[in-house]
N, C-alpha and C positions, 0 to 999 in steps of 0.2 A: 880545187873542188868548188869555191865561191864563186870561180866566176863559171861553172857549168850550171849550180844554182841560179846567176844573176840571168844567165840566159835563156832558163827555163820561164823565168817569171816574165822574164820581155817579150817573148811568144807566146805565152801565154796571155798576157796582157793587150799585147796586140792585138790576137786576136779575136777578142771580148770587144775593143772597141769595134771592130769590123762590124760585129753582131748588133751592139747599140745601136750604131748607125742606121743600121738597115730598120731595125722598130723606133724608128722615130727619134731617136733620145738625139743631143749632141754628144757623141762622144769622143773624148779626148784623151789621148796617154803621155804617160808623163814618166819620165824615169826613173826617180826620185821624188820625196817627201817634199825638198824644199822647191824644187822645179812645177810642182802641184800647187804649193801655200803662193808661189810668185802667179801663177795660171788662177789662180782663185783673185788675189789679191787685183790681175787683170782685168778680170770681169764682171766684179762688185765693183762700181762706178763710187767714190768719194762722193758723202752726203747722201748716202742712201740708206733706209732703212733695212736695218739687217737682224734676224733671228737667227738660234743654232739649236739643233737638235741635241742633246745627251747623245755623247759621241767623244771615246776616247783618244779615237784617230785626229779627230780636226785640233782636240785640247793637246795632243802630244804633236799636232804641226804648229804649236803656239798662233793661232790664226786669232782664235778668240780673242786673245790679249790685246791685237791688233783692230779687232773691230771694238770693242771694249774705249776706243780710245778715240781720239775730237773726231777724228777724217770720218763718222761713221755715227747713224744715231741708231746704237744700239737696245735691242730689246734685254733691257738687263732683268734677267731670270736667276744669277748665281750669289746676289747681296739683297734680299731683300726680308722684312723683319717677317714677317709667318708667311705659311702656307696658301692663306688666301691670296697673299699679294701673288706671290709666285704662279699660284692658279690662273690668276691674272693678265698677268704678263703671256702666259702660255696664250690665253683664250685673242690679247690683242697682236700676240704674233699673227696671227693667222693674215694679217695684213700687209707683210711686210713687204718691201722689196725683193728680198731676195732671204730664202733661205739658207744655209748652209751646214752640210751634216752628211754623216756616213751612213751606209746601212749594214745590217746584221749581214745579209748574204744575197750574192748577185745570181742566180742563175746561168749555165751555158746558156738557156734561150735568152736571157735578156728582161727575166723577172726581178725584180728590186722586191724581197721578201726583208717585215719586220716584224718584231712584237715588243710593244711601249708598256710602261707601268701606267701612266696617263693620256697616252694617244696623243698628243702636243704634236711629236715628229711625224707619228703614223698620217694625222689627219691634215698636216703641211705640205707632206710631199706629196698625197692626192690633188688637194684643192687648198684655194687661200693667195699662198703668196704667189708673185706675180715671176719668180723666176727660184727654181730651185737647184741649186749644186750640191751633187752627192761627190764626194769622195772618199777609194778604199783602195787597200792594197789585194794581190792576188789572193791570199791567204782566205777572204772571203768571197771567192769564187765557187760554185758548188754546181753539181751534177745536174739539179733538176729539184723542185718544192720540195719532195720530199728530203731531200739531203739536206733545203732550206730550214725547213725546221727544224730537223735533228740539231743544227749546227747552232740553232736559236737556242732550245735546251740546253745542248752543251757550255752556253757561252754565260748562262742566264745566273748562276751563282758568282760567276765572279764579277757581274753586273751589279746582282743584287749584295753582293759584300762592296762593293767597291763603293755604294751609293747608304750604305747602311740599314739596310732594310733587313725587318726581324722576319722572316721565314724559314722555312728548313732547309732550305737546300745553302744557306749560310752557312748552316751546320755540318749537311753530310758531303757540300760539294757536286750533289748531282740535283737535278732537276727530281721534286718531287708531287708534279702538276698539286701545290699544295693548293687549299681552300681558305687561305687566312687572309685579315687585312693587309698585312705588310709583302705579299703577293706582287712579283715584277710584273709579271706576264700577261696583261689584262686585254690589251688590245691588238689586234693582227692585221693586216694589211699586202697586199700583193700586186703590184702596177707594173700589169703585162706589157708595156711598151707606151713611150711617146707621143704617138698622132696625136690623140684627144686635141692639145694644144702645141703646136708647131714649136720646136725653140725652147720651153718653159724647164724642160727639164735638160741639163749639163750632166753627164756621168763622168770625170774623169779616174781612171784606174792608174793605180800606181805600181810598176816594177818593183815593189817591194814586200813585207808583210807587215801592217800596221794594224794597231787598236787590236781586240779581243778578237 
């Protein structure tokens, strides 16, 4: 039964990159998790500056750890004493070389739908940095925006437990469009396709199902 699932996600996947391609994006399929981390680890050139979105996916492909480390002048946003700084670091990513991060949900047409507690990732993967790589597995493939969002909601408490933040939906586990500071969901963002700038954005999708 695994491998009628493995093959579903491979057609599936395939065919997504088909779709990227044709709106501009580069896109790439990769088999596997660690066939993705090796394809990332390719294409972020040693000695470049690198940012990363809040993204479960790229921290459970251990990638971070690897930018985290000399070959790489990392934007460090996960060790720093307050808030300000962290803000900080957010606001001078915008410059980076390259980014790297997943998204909430991909659209069949080839939309990159998200929503940020601080807009950091939302507002990188528009504009800023000079090259950005998304990567996700099938699992965040969706029908069309509105599916997009739905699947933002649904994903959006155990984002927000997972990052510590006091809202309700901590609580109840669903999304309660609440009104409070400690509120994930501030920022939205939706990049219908590639052209704008030729090359800048890489999407590779993964045969698997990774992150939230």
């Amino acid at each position: 039964m695994e491998s009628v699932k493995k093959w579903f996600r491979q057609t599936k996947a395939q065919k997504m990159v088909e779709v990227l391609n044709e709106k501009g994006y580069t896109g790439i399929y990769c088999d596997t998790a660690d066939e993705a981390k090796n394809k990332i680890l390719e294409l972020v050139k040693k000695g470049s500056t690198v940012a990363v979105g809040g993204s479960v996916t790229t921290g459970d492909m251990g990638i971070v750890d690897i930018f985290i480390g000399e070959d790489y002048k990392f934007f460090e946003r996960y060790n720093q004493p307050t808030w300000e700084a962290v803000f900080e670091t957010y606001r001078q990513s915008m410059l980076a070389d390259y980014l790297v991060t997943s998204t909430t949900a991909l659209t069949k047409n080839g939309e990159l739908v998200n929503t940020d507690s601080s807009g950091n990732r939302v507002a990188g993967m528009i504009f800023g940095p000079k090259n950005v790589i998304v990567v996700l597995g099938t699992n965040k493939i969706v029908n069309n925006l509105d599916d997009a969002f739905k699947r933002i909601r649904e994903v959006a408490p155990m984002n927000a437990k997972r990052l510590g933040h006091v809202a309700p939906c901590v609580e109840t586990g669903v999304c309660e469009d609440c009104q409070v500071a400690g509120r994930i969901c501030n920022f939205s963002g939706i990049i219908h396709n590639g052209r704008k700038v030729p090359g800048r954005i890489t999407i590779i999708v993964v045969a698997e199902e990774l992150g939230y």
